[in-house]
FILOGU-921097 format. One record per atom (N, C-alpha, C): x, y, z; residue in three letters. Coordinates in pm, whole numbers, plus 32768, in hexadecimal, padded with zeros to 4 digits. Example, Ala and Ser with C-alpha at 12.3 -4.5 7.8 and 13.67 -1.06 7.14 Angstrom:
% residues 2
85277DC7830CALA/84CE7E3E830CALA/85287EB6830CALA/85057F1F82C4SER/85577F9682CASER/850A80038313SER/
This chain:
% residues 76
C076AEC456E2UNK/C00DAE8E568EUNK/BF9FAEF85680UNK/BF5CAF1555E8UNK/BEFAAF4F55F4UNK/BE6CAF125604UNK/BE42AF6D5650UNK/BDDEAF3D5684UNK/BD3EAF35562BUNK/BCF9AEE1561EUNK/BC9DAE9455AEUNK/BC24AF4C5568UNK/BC67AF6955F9UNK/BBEAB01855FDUNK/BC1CB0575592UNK/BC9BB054558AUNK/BCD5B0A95510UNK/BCCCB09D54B0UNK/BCE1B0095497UNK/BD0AAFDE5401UNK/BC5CAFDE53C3UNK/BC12AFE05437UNK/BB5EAFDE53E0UNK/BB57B07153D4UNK/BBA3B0D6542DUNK/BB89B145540CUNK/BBB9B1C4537BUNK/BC22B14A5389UNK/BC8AB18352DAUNK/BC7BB12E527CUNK/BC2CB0DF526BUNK/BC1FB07551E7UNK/BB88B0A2520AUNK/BB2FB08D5243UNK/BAA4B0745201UNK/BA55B1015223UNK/BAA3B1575291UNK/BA75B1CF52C2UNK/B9BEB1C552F3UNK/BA02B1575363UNK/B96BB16B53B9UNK/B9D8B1105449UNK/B976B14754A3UNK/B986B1095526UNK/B925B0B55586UNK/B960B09F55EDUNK/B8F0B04C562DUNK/B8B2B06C56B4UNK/B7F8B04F566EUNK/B7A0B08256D1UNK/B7B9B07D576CUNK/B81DB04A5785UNK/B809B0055838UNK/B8BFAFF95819UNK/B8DBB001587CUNK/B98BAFCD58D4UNK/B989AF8558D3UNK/B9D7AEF258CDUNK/B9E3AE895919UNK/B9F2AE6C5985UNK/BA1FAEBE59C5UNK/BA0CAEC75A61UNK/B9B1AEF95ACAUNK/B93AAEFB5A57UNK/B8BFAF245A99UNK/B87BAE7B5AA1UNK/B8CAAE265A65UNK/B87DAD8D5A5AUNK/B85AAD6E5B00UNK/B89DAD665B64UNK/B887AD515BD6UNK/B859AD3C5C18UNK/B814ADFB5BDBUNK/B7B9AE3C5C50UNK/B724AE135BECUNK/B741AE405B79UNK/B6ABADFE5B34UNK/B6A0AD605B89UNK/B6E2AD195B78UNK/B6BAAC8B5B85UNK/B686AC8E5C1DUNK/B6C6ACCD5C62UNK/B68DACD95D10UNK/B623AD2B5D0DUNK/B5CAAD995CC1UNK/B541AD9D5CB6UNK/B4EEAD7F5C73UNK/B511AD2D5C34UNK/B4F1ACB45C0BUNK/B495ACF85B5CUNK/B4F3AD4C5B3AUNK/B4F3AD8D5A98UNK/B51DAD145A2CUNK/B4E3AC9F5A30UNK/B4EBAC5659F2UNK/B504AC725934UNK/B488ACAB5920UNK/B466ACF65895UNK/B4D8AD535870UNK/B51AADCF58B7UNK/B58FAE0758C3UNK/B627ADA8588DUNK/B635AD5A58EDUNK/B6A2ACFF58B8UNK/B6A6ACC1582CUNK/B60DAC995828UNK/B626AC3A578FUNK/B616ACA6572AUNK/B5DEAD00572DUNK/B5C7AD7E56BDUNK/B683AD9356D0UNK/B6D7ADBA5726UNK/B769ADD75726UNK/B78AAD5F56EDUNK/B7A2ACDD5713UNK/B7CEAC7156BEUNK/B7CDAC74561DUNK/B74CAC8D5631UNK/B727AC665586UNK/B767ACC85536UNK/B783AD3F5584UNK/B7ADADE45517UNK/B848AD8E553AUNK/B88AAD5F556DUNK/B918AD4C556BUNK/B91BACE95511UNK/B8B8AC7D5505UNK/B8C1AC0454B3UNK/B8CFAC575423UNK/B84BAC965409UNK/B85DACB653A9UNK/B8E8ACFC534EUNK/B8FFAD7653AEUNK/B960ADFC539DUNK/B9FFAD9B537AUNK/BA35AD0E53D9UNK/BA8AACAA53B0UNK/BA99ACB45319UNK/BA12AC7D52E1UNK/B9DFAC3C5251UNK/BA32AC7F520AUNK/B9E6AD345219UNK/B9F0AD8E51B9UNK/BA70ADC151D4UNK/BAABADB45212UNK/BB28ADD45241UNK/BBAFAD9F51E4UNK/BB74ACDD520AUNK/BBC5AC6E51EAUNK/BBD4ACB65145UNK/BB5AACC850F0UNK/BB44ACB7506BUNK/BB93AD575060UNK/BB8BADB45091UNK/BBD5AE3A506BUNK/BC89AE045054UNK/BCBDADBC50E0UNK/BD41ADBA50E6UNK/BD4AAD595052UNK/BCDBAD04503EUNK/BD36AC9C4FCBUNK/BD28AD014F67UNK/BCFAAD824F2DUNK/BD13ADC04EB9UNK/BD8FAE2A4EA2UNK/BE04ADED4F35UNK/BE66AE884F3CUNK/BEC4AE294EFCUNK/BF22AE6E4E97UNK/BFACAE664E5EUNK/BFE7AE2F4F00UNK/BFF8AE4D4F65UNK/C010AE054FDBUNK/BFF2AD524FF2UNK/BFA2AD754FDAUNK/BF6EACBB4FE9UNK/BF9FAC464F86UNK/BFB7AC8B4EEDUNK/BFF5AC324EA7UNK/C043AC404EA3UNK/C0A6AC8A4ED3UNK/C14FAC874F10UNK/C15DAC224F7BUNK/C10BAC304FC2UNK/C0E9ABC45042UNK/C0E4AB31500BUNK/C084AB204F8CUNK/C05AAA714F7FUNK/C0FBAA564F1EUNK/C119AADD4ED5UNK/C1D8AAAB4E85UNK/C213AA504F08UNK/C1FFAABB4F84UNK/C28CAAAD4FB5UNK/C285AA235007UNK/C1F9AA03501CUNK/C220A94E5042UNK/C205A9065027UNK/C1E4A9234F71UNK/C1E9A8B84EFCUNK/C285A8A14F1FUNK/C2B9A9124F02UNK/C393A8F84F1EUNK/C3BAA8A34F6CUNK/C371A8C3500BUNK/C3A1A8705064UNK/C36FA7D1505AUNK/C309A7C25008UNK/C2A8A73F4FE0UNK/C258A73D507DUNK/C1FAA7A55095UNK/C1AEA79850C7UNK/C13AA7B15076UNK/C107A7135078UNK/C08CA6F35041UNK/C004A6F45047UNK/BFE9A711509BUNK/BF59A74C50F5UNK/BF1AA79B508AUNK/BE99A771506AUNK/BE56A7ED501CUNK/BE0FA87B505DUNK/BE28A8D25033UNK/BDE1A92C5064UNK/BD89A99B502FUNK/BD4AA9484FFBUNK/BCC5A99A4F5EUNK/BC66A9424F8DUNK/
Protein backbone atom coordinates (compact mmCIF):
# COMPACT_ATOMS: atom_id res chain seq x y z
CA UNK A 1 0.00 0.00 0.00
CA UNK A 2 1.10 3.46 -0.70
CA UNK A 3 1.54 5.35 1.83
CA UNK A 4 -0.91 8.76 2.21
CA UNK A 5 2.94 10.79 2.22
CA UNK A 6 3.26 9.96 -1.31
CA UNK A 7 0.28 10.21 -2.98
CA UNK A 8 0.13 14.16 -1.28
CA UNK A 9 3.56 14.30 -2.47
CA UNK A 10 2.84 13.40 -6.35
CA UNK A 11 -0.62 14.83 -6.81
CA UNK A 12 -0.53 18.09 -4.85
CA UNK A 13 3.42 18.38 -4.38
CA UNK A 14 3.55 19.53 -0.80
CA UNK A 15 4.20 17.59 2.39
CA UNK A 16 3.59 17.46 5.91
CA UNK A 17 4.76 19.87 8.56
CA UNK A 18 5.15 17.20 11.44
CA UNK A 19 5.31 13.01 11.15
CA UNK A 20 2.66 11.31 12.51
CA UNK A 21 4.61 9.71 14.74
CA UNK A 22 5.68 12.61 16.36
CA UNK A 23 1.72 12.67 17.67
CA UNK A 24 2.78 10.89 20.92
CA UNK A 25 5.42 12.67 21.97
CA UNK A 26 3.66 16.12 21.15
CA UNK A 27 0.63 14.94 23.13
CA UNK A 28 3.01 13.85 26.22
CA UNK A 29 4.40 17.56 26.28
CA UNK A 30 1.56 18.52 26.15
CA UNK A 31 1.96 20.47 22.34
CA UNK A 32 -1.56 20.62 22.19
CA UNK A 33 -1.59 23.56 19.39
CA UNK A 34 1.09 21.26 17.38
CA UNK A 35 -1.34 18.35 17.02
CA UNK A 36 -4.38 20.30 15.92
CA UNK A 37 -2.33 22.65 13.46
CA UNK A 38 -1.07 18.67 12.06
CA UNK A 39 -4.75 17.51 12.09
CA UNK A 40 -6.18 20.27 10.38
CA UNK A 41 -3.18 20.28 7.44
CA UNK A 42 -4.18 16.41 7.03
CA UNK A 43 -7.94 17.30 7.17
CA UNK A 44 -7.44 19.64 4.82
CA UNK A 45 -4.54 18.02 2.32
CA UNK A 46 -7.51 14.64 2.37
CA UNK A 47 -10.00 17.40 0.73
CA UNK A 48 -7.57 18.54 -1.84
CA UNK A 49 -6.36 15.34 -2.43
CA UNK A 50 -9.96 13.61 -2.51
CA UNK A 51 -10.92 16.49 -5.28
CA UNK A 52 -7.42 15.95 -7.40
CA UNK A 53 -8.04 11.96 -7.59
CA UNK A 54 -11.83 12.67 -8.76
CA UNK A 55 -10.34 14.69 -11.90
CA UNK A 56 -7.97 11.52 -13.15
CA UNK A 57 -9.20 9.48 -16.30
CA UNK A 58 -8.47 6.82 -13.33
CA UNK A 59 -11.41 7.56 -11.23
CA UNK A 60 -14.01 7.43 -13.94
CA UNK A 61 -12.78 4.08 -14.99
CA UNK A 62 -13.27 3.34 -11.33
CA UNK A 63 -17.17 4.76 -10.98
CA UNK A 64 -17.69 2.51 -14.96
CA UNK A 65 -16.38 -0.35 -13.35
CA UNK A 66 -18.97 -0.66 -10.40
CA UNK A 67 -21.71 0.89 -12.21
CA UNK A 68 -20.98 -2.91 -14.14
CA UNK A 69 -20.83 -4.65 -11.07
CA UNK A 70 -24.15 -2.49 -9.85
CA UNK A 71 -22.38 -1.04 -7.17
CA UNK A 72 -24.45 1.76 -6.30
CA UNK A 73 -22.89 3.92 -3.78
CA UNK A 74 -22.36 7.43 -4.94
CA UNK A 75 -19.17 8.80 -5.02
CA UNK A 76 -19.27 12.63 -6.24
Amino acid sequence: MVPFEAWRDELLGTSSPADGSEMVELYEQGNYEEIEEYVNDEMKTLERLYDEIQSTEYFQELLDMRQNIGFERELR
